[in-house]
MIGU-638268 format. One record per residue (C-alpha): residue in three letters; z, y negated, x negated. Coordinates in nm, 2 decimals, decimal comma. Layout:
<sites>
SITE  residuo       w       v       u
SITE      ala       Z       Y       X
...
</sites>
This chain:
<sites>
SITE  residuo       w       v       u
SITE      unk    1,05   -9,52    1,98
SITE      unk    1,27   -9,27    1,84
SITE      unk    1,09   -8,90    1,93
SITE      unk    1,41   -8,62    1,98
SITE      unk    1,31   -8,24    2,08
SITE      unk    1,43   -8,21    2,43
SITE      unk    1,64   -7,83    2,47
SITE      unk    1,47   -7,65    2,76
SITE      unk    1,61   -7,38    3,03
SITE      unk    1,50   -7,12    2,84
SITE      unk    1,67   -7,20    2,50
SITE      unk    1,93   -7,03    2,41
SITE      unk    2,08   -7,43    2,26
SITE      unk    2,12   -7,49    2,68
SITE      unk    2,19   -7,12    2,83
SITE      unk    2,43   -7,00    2,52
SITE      unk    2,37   -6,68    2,33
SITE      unk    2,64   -6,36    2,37
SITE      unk    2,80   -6,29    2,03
SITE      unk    2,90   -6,13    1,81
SITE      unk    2,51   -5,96    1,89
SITE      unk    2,29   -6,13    2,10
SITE      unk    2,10   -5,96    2,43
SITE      unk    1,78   -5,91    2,32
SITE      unk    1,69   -5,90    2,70
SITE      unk    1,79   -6,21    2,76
SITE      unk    1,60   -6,30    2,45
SITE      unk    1,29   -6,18    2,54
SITE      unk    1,31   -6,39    2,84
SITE      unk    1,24   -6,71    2,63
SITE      unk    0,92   -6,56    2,55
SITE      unk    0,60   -6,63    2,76
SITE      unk    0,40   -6,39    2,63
SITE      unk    0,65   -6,11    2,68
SITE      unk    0,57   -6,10    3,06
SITE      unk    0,24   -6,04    3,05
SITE      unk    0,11   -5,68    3,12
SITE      unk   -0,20   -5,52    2,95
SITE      unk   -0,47   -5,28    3,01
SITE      unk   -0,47   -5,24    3,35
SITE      unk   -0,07   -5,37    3,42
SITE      unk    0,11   -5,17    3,13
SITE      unk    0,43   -5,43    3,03
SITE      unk    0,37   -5,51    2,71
SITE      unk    0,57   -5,36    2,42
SITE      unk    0,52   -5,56    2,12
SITE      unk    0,63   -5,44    1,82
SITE      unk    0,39   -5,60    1,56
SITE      unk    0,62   -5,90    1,48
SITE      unk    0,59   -5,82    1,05
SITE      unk    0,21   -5,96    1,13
SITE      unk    0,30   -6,24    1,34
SITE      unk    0,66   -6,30    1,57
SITE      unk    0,58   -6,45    1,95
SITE      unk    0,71   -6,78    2,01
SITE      unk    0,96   -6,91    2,24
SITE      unk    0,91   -7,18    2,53
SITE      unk    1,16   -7,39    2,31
SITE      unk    0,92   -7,41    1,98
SITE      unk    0,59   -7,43    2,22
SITE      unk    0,76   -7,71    2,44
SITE      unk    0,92   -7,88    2,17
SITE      unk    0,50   -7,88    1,96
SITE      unk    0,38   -8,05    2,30
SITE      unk    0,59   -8,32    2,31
SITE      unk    0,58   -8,44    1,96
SITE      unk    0,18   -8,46    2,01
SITE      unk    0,25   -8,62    2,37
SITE      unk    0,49   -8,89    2,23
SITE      unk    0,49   -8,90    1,82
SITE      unk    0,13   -8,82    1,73
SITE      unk    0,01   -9,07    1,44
SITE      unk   -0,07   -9,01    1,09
SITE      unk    0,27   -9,02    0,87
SITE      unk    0,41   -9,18    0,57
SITE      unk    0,07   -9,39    0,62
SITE      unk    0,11   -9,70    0,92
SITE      unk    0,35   -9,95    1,01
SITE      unk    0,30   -9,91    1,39
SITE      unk    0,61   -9,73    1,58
SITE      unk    0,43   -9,42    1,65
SITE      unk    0,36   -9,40    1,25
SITE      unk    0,73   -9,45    1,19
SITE      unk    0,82   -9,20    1,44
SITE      unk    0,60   -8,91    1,34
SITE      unk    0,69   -8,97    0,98
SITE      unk    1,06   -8,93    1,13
SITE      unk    1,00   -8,65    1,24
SITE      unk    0,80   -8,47    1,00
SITE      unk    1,07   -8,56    0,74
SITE      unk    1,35   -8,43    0,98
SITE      unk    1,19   -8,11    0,99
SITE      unk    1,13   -8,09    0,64
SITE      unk    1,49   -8,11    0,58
SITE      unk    1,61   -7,90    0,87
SITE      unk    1,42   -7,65    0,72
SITE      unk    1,55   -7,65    0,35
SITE      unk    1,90   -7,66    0,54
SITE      unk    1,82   -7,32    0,69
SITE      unk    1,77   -7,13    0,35
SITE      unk    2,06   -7,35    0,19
SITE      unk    1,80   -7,58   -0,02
SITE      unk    1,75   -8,00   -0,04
SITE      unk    1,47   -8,16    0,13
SITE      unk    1,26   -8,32   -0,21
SITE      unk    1,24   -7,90   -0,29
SITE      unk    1,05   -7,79    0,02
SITE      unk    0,66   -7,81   -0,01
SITE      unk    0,47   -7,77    0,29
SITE      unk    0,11   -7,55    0,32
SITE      unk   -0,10   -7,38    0,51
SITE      unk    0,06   -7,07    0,49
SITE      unk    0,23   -6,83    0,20
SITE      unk   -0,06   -6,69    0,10
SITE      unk   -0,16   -7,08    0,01
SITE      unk    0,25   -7,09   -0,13
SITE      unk    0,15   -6,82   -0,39
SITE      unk   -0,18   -6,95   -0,47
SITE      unk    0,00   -7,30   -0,54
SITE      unk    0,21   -7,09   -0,80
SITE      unk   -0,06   -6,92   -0,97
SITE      unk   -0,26   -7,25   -0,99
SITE      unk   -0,02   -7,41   -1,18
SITE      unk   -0,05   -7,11   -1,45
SITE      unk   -0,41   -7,12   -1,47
SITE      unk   -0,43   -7,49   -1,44
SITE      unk   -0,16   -7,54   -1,70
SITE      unk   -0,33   -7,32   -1,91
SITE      unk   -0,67   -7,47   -1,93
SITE      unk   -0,54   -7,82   -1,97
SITE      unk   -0,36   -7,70   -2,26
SITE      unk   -0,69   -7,63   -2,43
SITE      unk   -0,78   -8,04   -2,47
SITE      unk   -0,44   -8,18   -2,37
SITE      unk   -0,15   -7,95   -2,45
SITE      unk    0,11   -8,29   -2,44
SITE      unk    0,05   -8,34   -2,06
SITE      unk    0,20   -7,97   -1,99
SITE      unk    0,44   -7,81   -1,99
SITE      unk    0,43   -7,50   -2,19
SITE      unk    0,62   -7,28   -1,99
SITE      unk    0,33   -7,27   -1,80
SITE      unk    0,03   -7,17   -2,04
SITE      unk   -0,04   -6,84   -2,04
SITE      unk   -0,25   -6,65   -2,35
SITE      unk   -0,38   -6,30   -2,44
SITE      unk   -0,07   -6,11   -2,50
SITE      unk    0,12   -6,27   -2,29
SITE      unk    0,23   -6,08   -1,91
SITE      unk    0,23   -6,13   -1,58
SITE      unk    0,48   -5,86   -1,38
SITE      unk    0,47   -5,75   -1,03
SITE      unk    0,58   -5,47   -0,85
SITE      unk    0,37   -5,14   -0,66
SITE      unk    0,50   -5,26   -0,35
SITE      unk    0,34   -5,61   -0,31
SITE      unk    0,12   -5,75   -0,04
SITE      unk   -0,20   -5,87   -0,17
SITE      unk   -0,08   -6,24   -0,13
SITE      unk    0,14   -6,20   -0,38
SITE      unk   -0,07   -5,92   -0,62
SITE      unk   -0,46   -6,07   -0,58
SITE      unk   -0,36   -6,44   -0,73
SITE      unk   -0,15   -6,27   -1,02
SITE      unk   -0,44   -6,05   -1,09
SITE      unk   -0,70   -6,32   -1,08
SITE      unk   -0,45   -6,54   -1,28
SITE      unk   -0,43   -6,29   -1,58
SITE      unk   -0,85   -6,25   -1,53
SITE      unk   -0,86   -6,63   -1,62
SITE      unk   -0,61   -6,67   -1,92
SITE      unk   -0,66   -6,28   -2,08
SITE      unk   -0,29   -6,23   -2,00
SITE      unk   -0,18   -5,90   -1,89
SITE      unk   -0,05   -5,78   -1,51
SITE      unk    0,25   -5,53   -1,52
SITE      unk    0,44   -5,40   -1,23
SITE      unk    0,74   -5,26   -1,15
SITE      unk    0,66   -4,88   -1,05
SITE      unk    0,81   -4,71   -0,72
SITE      unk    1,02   -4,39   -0,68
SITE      unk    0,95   -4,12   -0,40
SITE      unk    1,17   -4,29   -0,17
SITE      unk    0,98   -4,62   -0,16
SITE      unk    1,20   -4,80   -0,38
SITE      unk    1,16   -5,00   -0,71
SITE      unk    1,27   -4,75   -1,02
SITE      unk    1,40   -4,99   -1,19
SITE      unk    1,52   -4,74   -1,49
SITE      unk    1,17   -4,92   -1,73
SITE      unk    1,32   -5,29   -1,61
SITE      unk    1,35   -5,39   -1,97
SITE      unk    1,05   -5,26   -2,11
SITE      unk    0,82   -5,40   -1,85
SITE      unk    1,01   -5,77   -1,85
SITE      unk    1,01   -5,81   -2,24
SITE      unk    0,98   -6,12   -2,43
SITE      unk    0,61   -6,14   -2,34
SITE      unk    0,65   -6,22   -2,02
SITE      unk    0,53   -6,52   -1,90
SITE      unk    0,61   -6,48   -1,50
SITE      unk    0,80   -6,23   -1,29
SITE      unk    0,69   -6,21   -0,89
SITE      unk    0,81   -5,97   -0,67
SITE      unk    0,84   -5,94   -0,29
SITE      unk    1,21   -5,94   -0,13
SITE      unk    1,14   -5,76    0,18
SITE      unk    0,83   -5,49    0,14
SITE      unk    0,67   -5,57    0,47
SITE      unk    0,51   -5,19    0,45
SITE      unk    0,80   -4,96    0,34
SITE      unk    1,08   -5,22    0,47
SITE      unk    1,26   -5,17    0,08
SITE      unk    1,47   -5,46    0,08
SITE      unk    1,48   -5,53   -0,33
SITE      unk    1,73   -5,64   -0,55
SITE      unk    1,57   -6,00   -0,65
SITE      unk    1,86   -6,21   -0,79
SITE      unk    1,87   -5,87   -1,05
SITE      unk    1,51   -5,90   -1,09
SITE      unk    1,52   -6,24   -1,11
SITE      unk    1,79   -6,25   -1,38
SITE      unk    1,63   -6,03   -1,60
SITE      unk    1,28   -6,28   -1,60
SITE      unk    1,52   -6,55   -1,68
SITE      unk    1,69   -6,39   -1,96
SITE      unk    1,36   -6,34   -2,15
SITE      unk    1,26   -6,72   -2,04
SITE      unk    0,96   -6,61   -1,76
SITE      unk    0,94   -6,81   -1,46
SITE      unk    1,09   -6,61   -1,15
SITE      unk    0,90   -6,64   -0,84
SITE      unk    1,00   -6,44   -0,49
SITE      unk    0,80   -6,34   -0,17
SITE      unk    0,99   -6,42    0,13
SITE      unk    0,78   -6,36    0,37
SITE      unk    0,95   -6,07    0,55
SITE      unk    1,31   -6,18    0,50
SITE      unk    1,34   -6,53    0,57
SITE      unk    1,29   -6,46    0,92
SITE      unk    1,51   -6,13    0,99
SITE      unk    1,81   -6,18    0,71
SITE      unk    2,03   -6,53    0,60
SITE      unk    1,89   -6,63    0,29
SITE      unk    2,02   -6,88    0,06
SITE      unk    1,74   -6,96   -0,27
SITE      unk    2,00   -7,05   -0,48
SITE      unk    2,14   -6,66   -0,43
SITE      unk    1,81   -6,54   -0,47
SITE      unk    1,82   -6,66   -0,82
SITE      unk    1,43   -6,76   -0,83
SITE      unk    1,22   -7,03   -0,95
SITE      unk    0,98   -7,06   -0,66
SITE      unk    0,98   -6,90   -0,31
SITE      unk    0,73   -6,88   -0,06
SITE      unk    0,73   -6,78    0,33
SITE      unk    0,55   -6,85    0,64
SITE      unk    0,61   -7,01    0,95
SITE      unk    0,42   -6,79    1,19
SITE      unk    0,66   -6,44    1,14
SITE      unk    1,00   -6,70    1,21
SITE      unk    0,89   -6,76    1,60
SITE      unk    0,70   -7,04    1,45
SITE      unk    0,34   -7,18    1,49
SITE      unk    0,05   -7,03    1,24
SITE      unk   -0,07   -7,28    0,99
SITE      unk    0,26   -7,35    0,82
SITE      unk    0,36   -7,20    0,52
SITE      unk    0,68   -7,34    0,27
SITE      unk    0,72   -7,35   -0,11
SITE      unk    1,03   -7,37   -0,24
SITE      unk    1,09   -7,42   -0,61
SITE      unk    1,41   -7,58   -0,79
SITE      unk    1,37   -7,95   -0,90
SITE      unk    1,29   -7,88   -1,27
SITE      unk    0,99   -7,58   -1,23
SITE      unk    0,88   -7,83   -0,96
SITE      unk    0,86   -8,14   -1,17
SITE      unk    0,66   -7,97   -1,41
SITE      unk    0,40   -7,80   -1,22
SITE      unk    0,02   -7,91   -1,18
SITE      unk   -0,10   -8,01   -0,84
SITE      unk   -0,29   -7,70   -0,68
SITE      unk   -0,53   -7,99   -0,47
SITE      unk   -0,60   -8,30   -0,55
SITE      unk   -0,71   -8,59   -0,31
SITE      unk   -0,50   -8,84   -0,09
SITE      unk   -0,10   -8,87   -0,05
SITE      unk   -0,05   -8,68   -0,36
SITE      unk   -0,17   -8,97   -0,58
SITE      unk    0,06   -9,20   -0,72
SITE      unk   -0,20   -9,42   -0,89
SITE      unk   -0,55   -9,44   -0,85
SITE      unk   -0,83   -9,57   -1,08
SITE      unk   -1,18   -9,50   -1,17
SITE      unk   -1,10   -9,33   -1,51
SITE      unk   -0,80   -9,14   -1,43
SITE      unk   -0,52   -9,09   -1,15
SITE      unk   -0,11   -9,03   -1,19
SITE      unk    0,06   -8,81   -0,93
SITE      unk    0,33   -8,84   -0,66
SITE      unk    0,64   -8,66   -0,78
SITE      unk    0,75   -8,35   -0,57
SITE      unk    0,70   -8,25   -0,28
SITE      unk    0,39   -8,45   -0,23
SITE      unk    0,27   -8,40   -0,46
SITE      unk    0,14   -8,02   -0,34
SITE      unk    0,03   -8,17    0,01
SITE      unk   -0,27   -8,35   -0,04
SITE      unk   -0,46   -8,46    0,29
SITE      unk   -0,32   -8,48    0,64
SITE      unk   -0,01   -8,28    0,60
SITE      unk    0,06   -7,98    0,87
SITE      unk    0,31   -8,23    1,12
SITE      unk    0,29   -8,09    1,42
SITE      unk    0,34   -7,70    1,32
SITE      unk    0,65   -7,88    1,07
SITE      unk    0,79   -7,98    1,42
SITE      unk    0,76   -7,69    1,59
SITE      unk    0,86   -7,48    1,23
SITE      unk    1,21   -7,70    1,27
SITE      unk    1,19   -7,61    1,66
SITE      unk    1,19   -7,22    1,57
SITE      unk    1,48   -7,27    1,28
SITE      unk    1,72   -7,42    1,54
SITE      unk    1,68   -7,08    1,74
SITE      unk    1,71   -6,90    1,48
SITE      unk    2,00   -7,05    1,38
SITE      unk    2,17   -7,06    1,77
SITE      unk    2,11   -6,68    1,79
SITE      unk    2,27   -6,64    1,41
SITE      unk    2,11   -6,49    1,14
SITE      unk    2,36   -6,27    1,05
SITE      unk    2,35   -6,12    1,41
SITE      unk    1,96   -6,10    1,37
SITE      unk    2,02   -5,89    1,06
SITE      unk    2,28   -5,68    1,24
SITE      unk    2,05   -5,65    1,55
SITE      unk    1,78   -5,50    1,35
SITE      unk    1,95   -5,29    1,14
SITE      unk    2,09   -5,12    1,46
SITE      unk    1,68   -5,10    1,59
SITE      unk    1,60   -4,95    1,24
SITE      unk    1,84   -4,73    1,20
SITE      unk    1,73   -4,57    1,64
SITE      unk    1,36   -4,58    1,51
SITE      unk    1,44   -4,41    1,19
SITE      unk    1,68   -4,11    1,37
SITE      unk    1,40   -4,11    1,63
SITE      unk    1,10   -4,09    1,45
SITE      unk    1,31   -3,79    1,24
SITE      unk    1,30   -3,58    1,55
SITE      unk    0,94   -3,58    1,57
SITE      unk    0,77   -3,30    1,46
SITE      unk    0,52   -3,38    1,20
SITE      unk    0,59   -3,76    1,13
SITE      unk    0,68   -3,86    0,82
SITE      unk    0,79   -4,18    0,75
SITE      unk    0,65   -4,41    0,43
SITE      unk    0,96   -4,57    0,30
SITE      unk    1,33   -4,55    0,31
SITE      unk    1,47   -4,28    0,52
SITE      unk    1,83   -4,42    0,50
SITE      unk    1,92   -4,79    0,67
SITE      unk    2,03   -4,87    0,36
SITE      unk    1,90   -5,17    0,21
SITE      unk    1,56   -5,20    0,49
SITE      unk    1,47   -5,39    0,70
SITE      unk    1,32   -5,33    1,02
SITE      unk    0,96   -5,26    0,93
SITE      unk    0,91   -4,88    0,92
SITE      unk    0,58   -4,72    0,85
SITE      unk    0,48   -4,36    0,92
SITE      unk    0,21   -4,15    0,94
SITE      unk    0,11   -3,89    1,18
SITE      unk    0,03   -3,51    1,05
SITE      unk   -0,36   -3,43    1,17
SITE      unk   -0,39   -3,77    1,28
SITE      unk   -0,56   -4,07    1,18
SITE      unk   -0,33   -4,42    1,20
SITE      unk   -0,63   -4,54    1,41
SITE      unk   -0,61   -4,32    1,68
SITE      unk   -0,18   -4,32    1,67
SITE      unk   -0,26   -4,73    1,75
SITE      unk   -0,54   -4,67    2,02
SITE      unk   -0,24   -4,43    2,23
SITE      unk    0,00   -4,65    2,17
SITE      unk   -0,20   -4,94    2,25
SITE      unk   -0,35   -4,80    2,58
SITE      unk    0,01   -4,73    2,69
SITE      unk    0,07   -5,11    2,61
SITE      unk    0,29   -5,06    2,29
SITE      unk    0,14   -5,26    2,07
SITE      unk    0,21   -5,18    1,70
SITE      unk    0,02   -5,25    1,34
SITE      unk   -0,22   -4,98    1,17
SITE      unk   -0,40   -4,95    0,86
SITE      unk   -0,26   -5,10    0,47
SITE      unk   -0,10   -5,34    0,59
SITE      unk   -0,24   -5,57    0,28
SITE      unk   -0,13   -5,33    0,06
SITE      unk   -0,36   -5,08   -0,07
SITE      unk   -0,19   -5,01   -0,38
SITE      unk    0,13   -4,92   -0,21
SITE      unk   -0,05   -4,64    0,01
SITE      unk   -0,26   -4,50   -0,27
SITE      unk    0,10   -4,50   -0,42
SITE      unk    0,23   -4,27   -0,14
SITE      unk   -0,16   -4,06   -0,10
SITE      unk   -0,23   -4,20    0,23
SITE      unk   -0,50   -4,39    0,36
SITE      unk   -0,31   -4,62    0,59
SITE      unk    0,01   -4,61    0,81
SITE      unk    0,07   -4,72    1,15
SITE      unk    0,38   -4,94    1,13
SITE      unk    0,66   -5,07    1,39
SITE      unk    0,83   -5,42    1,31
SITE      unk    1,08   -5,46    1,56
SITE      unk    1,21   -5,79    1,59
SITE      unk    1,50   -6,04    1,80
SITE      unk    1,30   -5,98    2,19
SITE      unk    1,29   -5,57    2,11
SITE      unk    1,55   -5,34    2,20
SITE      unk    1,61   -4,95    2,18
SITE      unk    1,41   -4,93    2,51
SITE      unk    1,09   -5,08    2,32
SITE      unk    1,12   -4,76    2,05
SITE      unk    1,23   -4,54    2,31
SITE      unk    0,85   -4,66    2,44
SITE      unk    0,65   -4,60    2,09
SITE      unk    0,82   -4,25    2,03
SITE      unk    0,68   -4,14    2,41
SITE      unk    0,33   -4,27    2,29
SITE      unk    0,34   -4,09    1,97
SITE      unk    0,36   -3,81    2,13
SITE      unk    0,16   -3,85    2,39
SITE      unk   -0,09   -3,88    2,08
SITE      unk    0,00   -3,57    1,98
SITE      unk   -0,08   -3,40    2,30
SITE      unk   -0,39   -3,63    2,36
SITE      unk   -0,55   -3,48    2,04
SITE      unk   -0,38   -3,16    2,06
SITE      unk   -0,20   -3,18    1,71
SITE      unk    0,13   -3,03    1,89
</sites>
């Protein structure tokens, strides 16, 4: 009872994909929720995919029928539906590691990358108070003490700032980050002062999913490495739009989510090499991360269940798998190129608009997609209401990232993250609705 993902009629794996850059009309056709009108029968314009991508019929149909024909608990029974959910949860585990050029035993499955950073911090803190009565059992790369530093960067989404912070709250340590230039880039010109020989950890975002910056990592990460911190990268926003390969990246661990990659919510991945892995403390505790059992003490399941105590997330690893074989039949090097072309039309569009100024990058140069502006004598708020009664429908406020707006002197943005089903018609749409706010408020 061996359960295979059937291909459907509106995957691109049965109806091909044009190359060398894919139609993002015929795309958008493989999305469900793409047809459905708003507000009265506006077509819907979405344009909010750095919160959460739409998924295709192929991920949704191929999530049914592994809970129509495989549902069972995994790596638990004997009976043929056990064996074939545990197949199939294992085959998406290492379809997955395939798509960002890793090994299967590397990939840890959770909840989501928020949960994937937490995890990290956790094995800091935990590390660090275990030292106190049993500093054998840990490894000491991981203990953390006053004087020591943690080092971010302005830029980072409070998934990956708020556990840092709390981390250096529990252990006295202290949180450093990486400071940003006018343009909304990391100035990188302190690099060696701020990564010094006191640094402990080094975690920085790849793609900013507020300004777009896409950073130089593997530099960043070289740097921790040379002074012996831990290197840890949020991946969050480039996974999904850009081929990424961990081993270029140069980092320790590395987190991103399934819901932003056409995949399901409640599915985030860990990645960490074999060693940092090995030597990390479990983040929860309970069953099929034990090893042994006893009244006076457990031992732990080596990597990576360790990290996925309970009922593991089977279905949405499926369906995860599902959305990385689309992925991978459009290209991601042809994603990358089809939204640098979209960034670069918003960018020169957005330009020509009389009091709009954009938060980030001006140049398409090392961005991604994600472009943030704000409005002169209007509130972000009331940008999103026009845009969103006109059925564009686009992100407003921080974004989870307050610091990087009190950075820039604003109070939020409204925001635009194209993605694979948008084309130049779907900008063509937000630039007539920010100026229709305009007029509606009389700014213009």
């Amino acid at each position: 009872m061996c359960w295979k993902p059937m291909a459907t009629s509106a995957s691109p794996l049965s109806q091909g994909v044009p190359s060398p850059v894919f139609d993002a009309q015929a795309v958008k056709a493989d999305f469900p929720i793409l047809a459905t009108t708003v507000h009265g029968g506006q077509p819907l314009v979405y344009l909010d995919s750095g919160a959460t991508s739409q998924k295709p019929r192929f991920v949704l149909d191929v999530e049914r029928a592994y809970y129509e024909q495989s549902n069972a608990a995994v790596h638990r029974g004997a009976h043929a539906l056990a064996e074939a959910a545990t197949e199939a949860f294992e085959q998406a585990r290492k379809g997955i590691a395939q798509f960002v050029g890793a090994q299967a035993q590397d990939l840890v499955f959770t909840k989501n990358a928020t949960e994937s950073l937490n995890l990290a911090a956790y094995a800091f803190s935990n590390a660090t108070a275990i030292a106190q009565w049993d500093p054998a059992s840990v490894d000491s790369r991981f203990v953390l003490r006053p004087g020591d530093s943690v080092v971010v960067t302005e830029m980072e989404h409070h998934s990956n700032l708020v556990p840092w912070q709390e981390l250096c709250r529990k252990t006295g340590a202290t949180l450093r980050w990486i400071p940003l230039t006018e343009e909304g880039r990391l100035d990188l010109s302190g690099l060696d002062s701020i990564i010094d020989e006191s640094t402990r950890v080094v975690s920085v975002v790849h793609q900013s999913n507020i300004l777009g910056t896409i950073n130089p990592v593997r530099l960043i990460m070289d740097r921790a490495h040379a002074v012996g911190a831990i290197g840890v990268v949020d991946a969050c926003q480039s996974i999904p739009h850009m081929p990424v390969n961990v081993h270029e990246v140069g980092a320790d661990l590395l987190a991103w989510s399934g819901h932003k990659m056409l995949g399901p919510t409640g599915i985030g991945c860990l990645w960490g090499t074999t060693d940092i892995l090995s030597s990390m403390s479990p983040f929860l505790s309970g069953g099929s991360m034990i090893e042994m059992v006893q009244m006076d003490g457990s031992t732990f399941a080596a990597p990576p269940q360790r990290f996925e105590a309970g009922t593991p997330v089977v279905a949405q690893a499926v369906a995860l798998n599902a959305a990385v074989t689309y992925l991978q039949a459009l290209g991601m090097a042809d994603v990358a190129a089809h939204e640098h072309a979209l960034a670069g039309y918003a960018l020169e569009g957005l330009s020509k608009l009389e009091g709009v100024r954009v938060i980030g990058p001006l140049s398409n140069v090392d961005r991604g997609s994600a472009i943030s502006f704000v409005v002169e004598g209007l509130h972000p708020h009331d940008v999103g209401q026009v845009l969103d009664s006109r059925g564009v429908a686009v992100r407003v406020g921080h974004h989870c990232a307050w610091p990087t707006c009190r950075r820039f002197g604003v109070p939020s943005t409204t925001r635009l993250s194209p993605y694979i089903y948008n084309d130049e018609s779907d900008i063509d749409a937000a630039l007539e609705g920010i100026l229709a706010a305009q007029s509606y408020f009389g700014v213009k």
